[in-house]
N, C-alpha and C positions, 0 to 999 in steps of 0.2 A: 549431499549436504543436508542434514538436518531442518527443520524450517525453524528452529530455535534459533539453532546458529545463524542461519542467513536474516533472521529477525532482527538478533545483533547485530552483525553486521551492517546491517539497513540504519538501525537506529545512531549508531556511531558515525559514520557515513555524513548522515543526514545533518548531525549538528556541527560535527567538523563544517558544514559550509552554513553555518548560522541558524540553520533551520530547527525546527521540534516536529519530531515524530511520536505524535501523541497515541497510543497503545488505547482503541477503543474497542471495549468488552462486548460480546454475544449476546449480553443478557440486558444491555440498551435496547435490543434489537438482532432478531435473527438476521444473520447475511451479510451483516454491518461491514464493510473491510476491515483489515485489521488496523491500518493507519493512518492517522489524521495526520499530513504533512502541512506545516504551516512552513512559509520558506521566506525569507528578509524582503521579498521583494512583494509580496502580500500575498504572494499564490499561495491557494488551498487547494490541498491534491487528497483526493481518497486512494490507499494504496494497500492493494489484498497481497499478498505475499504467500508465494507457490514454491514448491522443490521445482525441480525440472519434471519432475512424473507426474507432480498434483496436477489437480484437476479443483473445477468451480462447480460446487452445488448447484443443482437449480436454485435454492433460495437465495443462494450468492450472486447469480445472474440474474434474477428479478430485480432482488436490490440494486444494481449496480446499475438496471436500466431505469428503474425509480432515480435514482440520482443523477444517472446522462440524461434523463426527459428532463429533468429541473435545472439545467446547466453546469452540473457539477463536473468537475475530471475527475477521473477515474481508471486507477492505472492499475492492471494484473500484470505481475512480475513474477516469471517463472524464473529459478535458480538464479545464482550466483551472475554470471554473465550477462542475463536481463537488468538487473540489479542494479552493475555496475555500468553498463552504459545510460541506465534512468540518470544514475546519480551524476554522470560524468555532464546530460546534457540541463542540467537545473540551475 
């Protein structure tokens, strides 16, 4: 599966249970994950979005330890299957 399509599917997903999956750009910031999950219940979740083959940058894993050192979540979702159990337990 494409990382488009599972992008979609992420973002459809996510508001079907209330929630906005805000789509944040490369160019705020190298590394940045790709989504800012705001969820009804006030949780903010940073969420990078993987095929099952991808793989995370080193600048993607700096960033993402810059944001676990500062208490942030932080969730890498590899394919489809990942995806869908994140979304099943939110």
């Amino acid at each position: 599966m494409r990382e488009s399509v599972l992008e979609r599917h992420f973002v459809r997903e996510v508001k079907l249970r209330g929630g906005l999956a805000i789509k944040l750009a490369s160019n705020i910031m190298a590394g940045i994950p790709d989504r800012l999950v705001i969820l009804p219940i006030g949780r903010v979740v940073f969420v990078e979005l993987k095929t099952d083959k991808g793989r995370t940058s080193p600048i993607q894993k700096h960033v993402h330890t810059m944001l676990l050192d500062r208490g942030c979540d932080v969730q890498v979702l590899y394919g489809r299957t990942q995806v869908d159990e994140w979304l099943e337990m939110i």
